[in-house]
N, C-alpha and C positions, 0 to 999 in steps of 0.2 A: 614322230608323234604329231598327229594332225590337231589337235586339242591344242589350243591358243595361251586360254588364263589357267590359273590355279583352281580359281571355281570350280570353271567349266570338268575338268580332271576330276577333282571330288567326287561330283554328281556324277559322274560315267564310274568312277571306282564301285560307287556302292551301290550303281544301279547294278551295274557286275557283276557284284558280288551276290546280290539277293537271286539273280540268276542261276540256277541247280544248275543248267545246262553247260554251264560256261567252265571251259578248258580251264580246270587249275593251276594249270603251269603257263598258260596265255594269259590268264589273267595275273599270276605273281610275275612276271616279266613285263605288264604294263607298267604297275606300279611300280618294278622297281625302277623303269627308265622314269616315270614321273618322279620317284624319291632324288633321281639324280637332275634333273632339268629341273624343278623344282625346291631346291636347297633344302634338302629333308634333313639332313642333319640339325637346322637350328625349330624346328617346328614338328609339336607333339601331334599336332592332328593327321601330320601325313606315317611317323614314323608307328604309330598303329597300326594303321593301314595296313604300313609294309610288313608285320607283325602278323594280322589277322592274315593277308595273303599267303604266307608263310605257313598258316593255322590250317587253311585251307586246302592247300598242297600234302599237308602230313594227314588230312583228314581223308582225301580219293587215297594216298596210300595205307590207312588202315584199312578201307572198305576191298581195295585190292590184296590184302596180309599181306602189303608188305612192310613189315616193322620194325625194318632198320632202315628206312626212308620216314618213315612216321616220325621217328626218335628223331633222327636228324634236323628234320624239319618245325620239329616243338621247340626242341632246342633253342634254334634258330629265332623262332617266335618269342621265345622268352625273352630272348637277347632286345627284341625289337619293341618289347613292353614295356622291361624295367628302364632301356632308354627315353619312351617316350613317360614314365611318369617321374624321373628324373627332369624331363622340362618342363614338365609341368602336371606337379601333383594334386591338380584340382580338374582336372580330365579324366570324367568316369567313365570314357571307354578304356581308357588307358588301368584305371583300378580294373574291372570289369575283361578286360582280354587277359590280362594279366594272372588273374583268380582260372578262365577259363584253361589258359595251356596249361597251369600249375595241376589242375586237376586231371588231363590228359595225360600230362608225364608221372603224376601219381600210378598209371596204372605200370609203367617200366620198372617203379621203385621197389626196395625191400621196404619192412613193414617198418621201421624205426624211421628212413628217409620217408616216408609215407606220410605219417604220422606228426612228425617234424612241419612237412609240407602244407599240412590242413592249416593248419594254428594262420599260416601267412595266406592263402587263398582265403579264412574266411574274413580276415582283414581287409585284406580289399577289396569284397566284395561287399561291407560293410561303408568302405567309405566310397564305394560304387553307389550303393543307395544312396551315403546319407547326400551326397553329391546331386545326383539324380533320382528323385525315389519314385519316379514313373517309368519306368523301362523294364517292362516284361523280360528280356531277356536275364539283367540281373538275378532276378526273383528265382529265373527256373534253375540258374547257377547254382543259386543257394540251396534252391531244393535238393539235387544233384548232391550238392557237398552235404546237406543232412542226410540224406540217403546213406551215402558212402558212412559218413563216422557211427550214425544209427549200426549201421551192418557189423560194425570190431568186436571181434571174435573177444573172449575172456581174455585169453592172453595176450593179444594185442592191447588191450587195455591196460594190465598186467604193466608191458612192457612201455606205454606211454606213462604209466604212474610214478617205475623206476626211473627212467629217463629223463622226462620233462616233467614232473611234479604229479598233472593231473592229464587224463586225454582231454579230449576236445568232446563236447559232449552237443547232442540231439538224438533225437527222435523220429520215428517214421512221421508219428501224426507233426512235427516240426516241419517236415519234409512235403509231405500233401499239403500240409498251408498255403508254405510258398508257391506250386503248383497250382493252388484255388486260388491267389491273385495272379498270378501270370494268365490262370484262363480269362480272368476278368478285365487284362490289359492288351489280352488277345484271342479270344474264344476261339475254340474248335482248330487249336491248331493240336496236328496230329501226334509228335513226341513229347509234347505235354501232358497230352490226355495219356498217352501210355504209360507215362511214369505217374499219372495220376491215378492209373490201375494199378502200379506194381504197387506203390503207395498202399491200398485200399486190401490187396492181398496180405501184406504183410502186418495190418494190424486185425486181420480176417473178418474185414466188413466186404462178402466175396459178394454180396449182392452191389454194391458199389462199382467193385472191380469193373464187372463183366457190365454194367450200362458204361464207364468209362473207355471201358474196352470194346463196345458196340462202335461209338462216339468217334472212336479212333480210326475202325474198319471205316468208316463213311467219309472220314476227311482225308479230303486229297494231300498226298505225298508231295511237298514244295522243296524240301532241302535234306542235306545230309544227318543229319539229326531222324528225320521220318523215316531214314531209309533204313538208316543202323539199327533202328528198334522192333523190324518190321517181325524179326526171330520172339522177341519178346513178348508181339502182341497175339501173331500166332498163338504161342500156347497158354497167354491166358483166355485165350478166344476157346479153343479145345477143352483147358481142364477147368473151366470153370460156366458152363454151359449152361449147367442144371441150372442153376441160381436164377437163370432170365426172370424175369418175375412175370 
């Protein structure tokens, strides 16, 4: 490692990491020789890190199918969240990464593990705000996680009522909220505006959709998030045409 201070390390992590282009597995083997020449064990801000790096590795192996390297690697990630807010539970990336793998490994789950699962993602993503309430990324989490429990089928509910008392409850238009401040803490970024279309579909305000979905063809594709959606924006692009105004 050519990198000197602790600082100096930080700021090459996350410049790194904002980097699309950047080898996922080059950069989760930086970090982790920084988590070890750096004493990450006793400090929350690196064992994140090593956590999001982790996040990031499972995220090129979804985009590849492959899904038993994704699971692995969530896994892994979890491991390195509930450590770091173990050191310290007033670090909202540490609430905030934590809510995000929890929602990633939601999708490997059955519906009762699923559902068990939301109750603690929106937790932390609650004291991810209340921690930090300017960080667009939280916001679009939450949106994310509205979306998901918006979408519970009857009997999933059904089966959250039996089990756990009551499901967990939201709304589409809950969903597009968060979405309309995340644009507002970061305009025209492109998988936000997509899930600000799917949003707009689902409560069938399709003239919405399809200018969001315009919004979205036009903004440049930065990270894995814009890339994974790209299926989605497609066809609200296609079946929702008419509507252009």
């Amino acid at each position: 490692m050519t990198i000197t201070t602790y600082e100096e390390w930080l700021s090459q992590v996350d410049t790194d990491t904002e980097n699309v282009s950047k080898d996922k597995e080059e950069l989760y083997r930086f970090v982790k020789e920084g988590y070890e020449t750096f004493d990450g064990v006793k400090k929350a801000d690196l064992t994140w890190r090593m956590g999001r790096a982790a996040f990031k590795v499972a995220a090129a192996a979804e985009l590849s199918n492959n899904k038993d390297r994704a699971r692995k690697f969530l896994d892994e990630a979890e491991e390195w969240m509930r450590k770091s807010v173990s050191l310290d539970d007033k670090c909202s990336e540490a609430h905030f990464w934590l809510a995000t793998v929890g929602g990633k490994i939601c999708d490997h789950l059955g519906t009762k593990e699923r559902i068990n699962k939301a109750k603690e993602i929106q937790h932390h993503l609650e004291e991810a705000i209340k921690i930090n309430p300017n960080e667009y990324i939280t916001y679009y989490t939450y949106g994310r996680w509205c979306f998901e429990v918006a979408g519970l089928s009857w009997m999933e509910r059904k089966i959250a009522s039996v089990v756990f008392g009551a499901p967990p409850e939201a709304t589409f238009q809950d969903a597009l909220d968060k979405f309309i401040k995340v644009n507002e803490l970061k305009p025209q970024w492109k998988a936000n505006l997509i899930w600000m279309a799917k949003c707009a579909v689902k409560v069938k305000d399709y003239k919405t959709a399809i200018k969001y979905a315009d919004e979205a063809a036009a903004a440049e594709s930065t990270d894995e998030e814009d890339i994974l959606f790209e299926p989605d924006l497609k066809e609200i692009l296609a079946k929702y045409a008419s509507y252009r105004s």
